[in-house]
N, C-alpha and C positions, 0 to 999 in steps of 0.2 A: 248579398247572395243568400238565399234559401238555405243551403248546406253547408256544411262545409265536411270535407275529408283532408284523413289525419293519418300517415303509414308510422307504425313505431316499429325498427326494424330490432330482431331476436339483439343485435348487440347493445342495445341502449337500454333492453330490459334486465330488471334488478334480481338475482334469483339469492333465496335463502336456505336455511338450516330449518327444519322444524321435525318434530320427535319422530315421527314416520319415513325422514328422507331430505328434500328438498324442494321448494318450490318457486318458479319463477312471475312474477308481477308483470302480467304481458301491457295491462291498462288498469286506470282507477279515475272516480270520478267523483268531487272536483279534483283536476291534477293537483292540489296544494295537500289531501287528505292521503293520510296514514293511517297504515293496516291496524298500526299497534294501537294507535289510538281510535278505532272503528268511528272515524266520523266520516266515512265516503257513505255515497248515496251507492254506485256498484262497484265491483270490481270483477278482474277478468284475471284469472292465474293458470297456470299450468304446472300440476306435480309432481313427482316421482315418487312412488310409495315403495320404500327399498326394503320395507319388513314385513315379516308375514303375515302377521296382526298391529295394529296401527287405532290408536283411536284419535278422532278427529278433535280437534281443538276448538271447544266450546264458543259458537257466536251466540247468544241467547235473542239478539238483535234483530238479529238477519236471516233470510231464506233462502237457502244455496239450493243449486243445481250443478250434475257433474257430469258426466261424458268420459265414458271409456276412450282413449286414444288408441293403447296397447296393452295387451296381455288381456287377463280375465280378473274379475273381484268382486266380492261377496260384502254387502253392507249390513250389517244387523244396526236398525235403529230400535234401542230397547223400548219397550212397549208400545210401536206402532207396527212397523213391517220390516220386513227382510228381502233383498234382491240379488240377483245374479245378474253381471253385467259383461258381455263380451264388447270387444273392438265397437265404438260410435254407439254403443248403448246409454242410456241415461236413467238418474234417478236424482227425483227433487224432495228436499225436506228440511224441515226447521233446525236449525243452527242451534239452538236451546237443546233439541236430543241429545241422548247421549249415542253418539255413531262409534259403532266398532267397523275397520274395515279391514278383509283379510285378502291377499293376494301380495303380487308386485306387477306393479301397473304405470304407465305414466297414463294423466288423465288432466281433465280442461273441467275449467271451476268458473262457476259467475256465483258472484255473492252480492244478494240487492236486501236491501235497507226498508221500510216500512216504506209503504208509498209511492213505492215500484216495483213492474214488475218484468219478468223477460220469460224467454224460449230458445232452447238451442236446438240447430237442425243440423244432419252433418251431410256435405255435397262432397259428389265425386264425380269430377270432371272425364269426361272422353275425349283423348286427342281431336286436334282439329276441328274441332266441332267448340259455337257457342249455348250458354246457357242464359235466359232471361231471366232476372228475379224481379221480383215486384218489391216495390218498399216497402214497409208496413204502415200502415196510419191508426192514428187513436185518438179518444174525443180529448179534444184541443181542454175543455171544462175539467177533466181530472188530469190530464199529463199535457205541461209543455215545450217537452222534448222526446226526440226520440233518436239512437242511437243503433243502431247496425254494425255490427262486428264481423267482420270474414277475417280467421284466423290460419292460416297456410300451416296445417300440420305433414304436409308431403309433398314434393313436388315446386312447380312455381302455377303461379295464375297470374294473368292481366285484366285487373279488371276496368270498365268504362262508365263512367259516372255523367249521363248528360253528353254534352258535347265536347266534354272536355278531353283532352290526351290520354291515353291507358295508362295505368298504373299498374309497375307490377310487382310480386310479392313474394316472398320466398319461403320456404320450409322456416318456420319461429316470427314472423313478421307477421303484424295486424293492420289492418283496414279498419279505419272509426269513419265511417258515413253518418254523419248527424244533423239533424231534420227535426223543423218544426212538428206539433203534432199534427197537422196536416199539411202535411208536404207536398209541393209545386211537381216535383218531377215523380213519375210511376215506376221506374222500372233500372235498372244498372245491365249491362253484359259482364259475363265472368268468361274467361276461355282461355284454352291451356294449351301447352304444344304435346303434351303430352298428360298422362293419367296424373292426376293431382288428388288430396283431398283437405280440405276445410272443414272448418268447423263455423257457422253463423251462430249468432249470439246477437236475437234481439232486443232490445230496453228502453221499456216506455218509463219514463219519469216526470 
């Protein structure tokens, strides 16, 4: 098979303690690798930042990107930039800064490893109605794999992989669609019975 897809449903995810809140482990990759010991190539978490200032826990490794889910929050990274981030807004920057972040927020985290990279997009579904996405592809010569994440932050969605059966997904549930780097099939359906929204998370490795 070309792909394969992986659903890991909100109760099989590990969530923790960390000095801003809690956070939960939606995916990581390879599944053998641990956070504490940063030898994953990505990972894919979801946080609650339950204080009003918060600084972020040093990856010097790694290049994170984050996504507002809910509420609003202010990132100072000392000596590059500063941002404001409302609902499905994003900001990406080196793990080695030192991040101060102020608000209380929950928010969607991918954290990738030298030698990969991703993109987050956020989709919101209209009843009744399908949406087409296309896969992504990338040269086979620096990455060969490539991973697609729809993450169900509200709502449900079913989505259609090929010709295969819908799959469907619920508010805390992920979708790993994973593909060669140039992948046979173009294109997936997403479609909701009602107003949904996701979060995609894509990574080339």
């Amino acid at each position: 098979m070309p792909y394969s897809v992986e659903i890991i449903r909100k109760m099989d995810q590990t969530t923790s303690d960390w000095s801003g809140g809690t956070t939960t482990q939606i995916a990581i990759y390879p599944k053998y690798a641990a956070y504490s010991e940063r030898n994953f190539i990505w990972r894919l978490s979801s946080a609650s930042v339950d204080s009003e200032k918060s600084v972020f826990t040093s990856l010097p490794e790694f290049w994170r990107l984050i996504m507002v889910l809910e509420g609003e929050m202010k990132l100072e990274h000392e000596g590059h930039h500063s941002v404001k981030l409302g609902p499905f807004e994003q900001d990406s920057f080196s793990g080695a800064w030192t991040t101060t972040s102020f608000g209380k927020v929950r928010d969607f985290n991918l954290m990738l490893a030298a030698g990969s990279v991703g993109q987050l997009t956020a989709i919101q579904t209209i009843p009744d109605t399908t949406i087409s996405l296309d896969i992504v592809r990338a040269d086979p010569d620096q990455f060969s794999k490539i991973t697609s994440a729809f993450y169900c932050v509200l709502g449900d969605a079913n989505i259609t992989v090929g010709d295969n059966p819908a799959c469907k997904i619920s508010a805390g549930d992920v979708l790993l669609l994973t593909t060669q780097a140039a992948p046979e099939i173009t294109s997936l359906i997403l479609a909701a019975p009602a107003t949904s929204h996701l979060v995609r998370a894509d990574i080339k490795y």
